[in-house]
C-alpha positions as CSV (number, residue, x, y, z in Angstrom):
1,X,72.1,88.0,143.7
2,X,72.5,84.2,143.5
3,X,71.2,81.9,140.9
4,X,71.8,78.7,139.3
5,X,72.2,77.5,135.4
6,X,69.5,77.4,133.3
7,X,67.5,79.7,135.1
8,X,66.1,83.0,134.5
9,X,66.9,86.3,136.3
10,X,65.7,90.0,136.3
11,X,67.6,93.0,137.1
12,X,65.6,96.6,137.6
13,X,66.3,99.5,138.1
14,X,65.0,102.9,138.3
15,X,65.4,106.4,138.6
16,X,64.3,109.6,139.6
17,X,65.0,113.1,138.0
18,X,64.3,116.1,135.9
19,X,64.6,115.9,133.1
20,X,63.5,111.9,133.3
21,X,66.8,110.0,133.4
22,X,67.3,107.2,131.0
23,X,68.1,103.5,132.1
24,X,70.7,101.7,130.7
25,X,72.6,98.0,131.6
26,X,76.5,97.6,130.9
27,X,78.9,95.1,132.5
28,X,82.2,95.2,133.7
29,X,84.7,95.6,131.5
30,X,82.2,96.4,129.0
31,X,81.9,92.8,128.8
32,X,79.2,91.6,126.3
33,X,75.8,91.5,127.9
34,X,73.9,88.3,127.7
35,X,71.5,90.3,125.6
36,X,74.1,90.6,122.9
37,X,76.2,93.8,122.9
38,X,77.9,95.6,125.8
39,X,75.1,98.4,126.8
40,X,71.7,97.7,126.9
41,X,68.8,100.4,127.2
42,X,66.0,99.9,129.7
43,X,64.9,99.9,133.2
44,X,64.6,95.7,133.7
45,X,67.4,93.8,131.6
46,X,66.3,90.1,131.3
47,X,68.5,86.6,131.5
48,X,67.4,83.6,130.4
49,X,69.2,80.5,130.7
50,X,71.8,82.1,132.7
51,X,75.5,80.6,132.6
52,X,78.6,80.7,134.6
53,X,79.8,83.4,131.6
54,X,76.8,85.4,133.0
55,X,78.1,85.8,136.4
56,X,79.8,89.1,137.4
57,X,79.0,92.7,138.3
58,X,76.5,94.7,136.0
59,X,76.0,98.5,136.2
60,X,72.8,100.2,136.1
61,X,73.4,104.1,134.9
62,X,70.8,106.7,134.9
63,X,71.9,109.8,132.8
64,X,69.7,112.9,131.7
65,X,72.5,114.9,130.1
66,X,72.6,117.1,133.5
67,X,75.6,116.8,135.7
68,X,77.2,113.1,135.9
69,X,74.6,110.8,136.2
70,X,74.4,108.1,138.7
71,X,74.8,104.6,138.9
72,X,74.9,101.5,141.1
73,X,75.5,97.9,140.8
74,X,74.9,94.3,141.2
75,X,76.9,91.5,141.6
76,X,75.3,88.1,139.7
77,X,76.6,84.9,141.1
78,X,75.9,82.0,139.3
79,X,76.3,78.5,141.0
80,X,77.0,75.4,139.1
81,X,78.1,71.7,139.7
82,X,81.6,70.8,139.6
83,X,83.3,70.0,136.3
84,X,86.7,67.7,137.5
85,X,89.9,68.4,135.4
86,X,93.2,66.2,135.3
87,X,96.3,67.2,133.0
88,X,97.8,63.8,133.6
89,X,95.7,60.7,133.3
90,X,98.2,58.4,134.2
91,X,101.7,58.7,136.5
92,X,104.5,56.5,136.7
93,X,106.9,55.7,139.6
94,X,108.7,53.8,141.3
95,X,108.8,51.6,144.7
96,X,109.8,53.2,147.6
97,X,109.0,56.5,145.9
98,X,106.7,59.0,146.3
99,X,104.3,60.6,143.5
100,X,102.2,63.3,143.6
101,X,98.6,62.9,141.8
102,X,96.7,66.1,141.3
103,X,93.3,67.7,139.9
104,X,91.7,70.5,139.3
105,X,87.6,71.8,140.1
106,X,86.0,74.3,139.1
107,X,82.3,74.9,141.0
108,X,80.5,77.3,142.9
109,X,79.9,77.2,145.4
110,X,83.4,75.4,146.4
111,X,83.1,71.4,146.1
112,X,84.2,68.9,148.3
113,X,87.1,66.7,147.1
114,X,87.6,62.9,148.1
115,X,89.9,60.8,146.6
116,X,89.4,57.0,146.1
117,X,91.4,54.1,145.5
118,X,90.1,51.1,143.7
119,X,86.4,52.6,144.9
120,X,87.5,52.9,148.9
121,X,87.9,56.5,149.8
122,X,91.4,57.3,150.9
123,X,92.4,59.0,154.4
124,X,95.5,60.3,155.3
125,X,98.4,57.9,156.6
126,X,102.0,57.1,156.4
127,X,101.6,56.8,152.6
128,X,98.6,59.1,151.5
129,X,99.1,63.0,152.2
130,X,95.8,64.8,150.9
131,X,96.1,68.7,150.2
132,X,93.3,71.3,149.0
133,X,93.8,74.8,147.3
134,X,91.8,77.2,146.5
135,X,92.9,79.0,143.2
136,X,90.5,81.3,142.3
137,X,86.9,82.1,143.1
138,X,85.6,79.3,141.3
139,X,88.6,76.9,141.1
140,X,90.1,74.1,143.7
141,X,93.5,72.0,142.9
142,X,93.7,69.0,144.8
143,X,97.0,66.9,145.3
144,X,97.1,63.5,146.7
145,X,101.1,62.3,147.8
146,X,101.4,59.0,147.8
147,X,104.6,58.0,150.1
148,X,106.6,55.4,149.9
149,X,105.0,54.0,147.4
150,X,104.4,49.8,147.4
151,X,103.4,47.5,145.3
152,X,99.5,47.7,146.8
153,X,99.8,51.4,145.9
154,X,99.4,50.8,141.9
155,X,96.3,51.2,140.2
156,X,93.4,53.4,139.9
157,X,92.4,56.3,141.6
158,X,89.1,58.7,141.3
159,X,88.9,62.3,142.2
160,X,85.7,63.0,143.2
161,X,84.2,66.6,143.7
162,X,80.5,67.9,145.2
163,X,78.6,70.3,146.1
164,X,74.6,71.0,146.3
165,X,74.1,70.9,142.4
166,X,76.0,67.4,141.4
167,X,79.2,65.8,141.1
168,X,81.8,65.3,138.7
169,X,84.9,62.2,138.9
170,X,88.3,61.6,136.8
171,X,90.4,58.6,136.6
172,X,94.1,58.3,137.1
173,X,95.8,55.4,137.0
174,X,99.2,54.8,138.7
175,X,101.7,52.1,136.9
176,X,104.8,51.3,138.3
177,X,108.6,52.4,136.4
178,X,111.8,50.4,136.6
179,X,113.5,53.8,137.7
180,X,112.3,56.4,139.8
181,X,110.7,59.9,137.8
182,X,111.8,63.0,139.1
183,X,110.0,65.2,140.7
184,X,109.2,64.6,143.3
185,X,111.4,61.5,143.9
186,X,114.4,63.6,142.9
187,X,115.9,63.7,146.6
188,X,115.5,60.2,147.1
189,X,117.0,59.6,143.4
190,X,120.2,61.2,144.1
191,X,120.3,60.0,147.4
192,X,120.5,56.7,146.2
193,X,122.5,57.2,143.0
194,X,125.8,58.8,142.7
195,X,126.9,60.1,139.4
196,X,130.4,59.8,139.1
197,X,132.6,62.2,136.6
């Protein structure tokens, strides 16, 4: 079952037996339900205002007390709009170096991920590499390498994520350093540097 946030959704269930089996609702990982508690007792279990803690699998168990019961279940998938994530708002490096600029989404379904510099959306070349990993189910990473960096290179850059529910951006901003900052420009460092001892 699909849905989205902020709507509602209704699970039944029924059974068959004798005596009559009762219905109850658990989670994986007797995770709390959205109801409050991890089991619930009743044949239609009720979420409103569903969020992305909601989604997962839920088990419906039908038990009389004779033999083992039964059970089946149903996955919940909850989509949402992308939230955009950076753990560095602002990288240094030098010129002729080369930097890597990275962010993280999480969205389902999966987003799409542009970068942009000073509002004109990049496209791989000689100096910008874009890659695209997929983490887990409902994250991406992102890294944008910028190569041989010039002085045209400095400044602000947006990544941007989408999909059918919205969009989400950060800003980093790229200054130039006096010396290089290693990684990734450690190869080039040394290369160009030759510690004597």
């Amino acid at each position: 079952m699909i849905t989205s946030t902020g709507e509602s959704i209704q699970l039944e269930c029924y059974a068959f037996g004798y005596p009559q089996p009762s219905i109850s609702w658990r989670r994986e990982n007797n995770d709390l339900l959205p109801t409050g508690g991890s089991l619930y007792k009743g044949n239609i279990l009720i979420i409103h205002n569903i969020t992305k803690a909601d989604r997962g699998t839920y088990y419906c168990i039908a038990d009389n007390n004779v033999g083992s019961g039964a059970r089946r279940n149903v996955v919940v998938e909850v989509e949402f709009p992308p939230s955009v994530h950076v753990e560095r708002p602002r990288y240094d490096q030098a010129i002729n170096f080369d930097v890597n600029l990275q962010c993280s989404v999480e969205s389902y379904p999966a987003p799409t991920i542009r970068w942009l510099k000073d509002g004109v959306e990049i496209q791989d070349s000689s100096h910008y590499q874009m890659s695209i990993f997929t983490t887990s189910h409902d994250y991406t990473d992102s890294v944008l390498r910028i190569k041989n960096i010039q002085q045209k290179h400095y400044g602000q850059y947006i990544c941007h994520a989408t999909n059918k529910l919205g969009s989400s951006q950060q800003i980093i901003e790229m200054f130039e350093s006096s010396t290089p900052v290693c990684p990734p420009a450690c190869v080039g460092y040394y290369g160009y540097f030759h510690p004597s001892y």
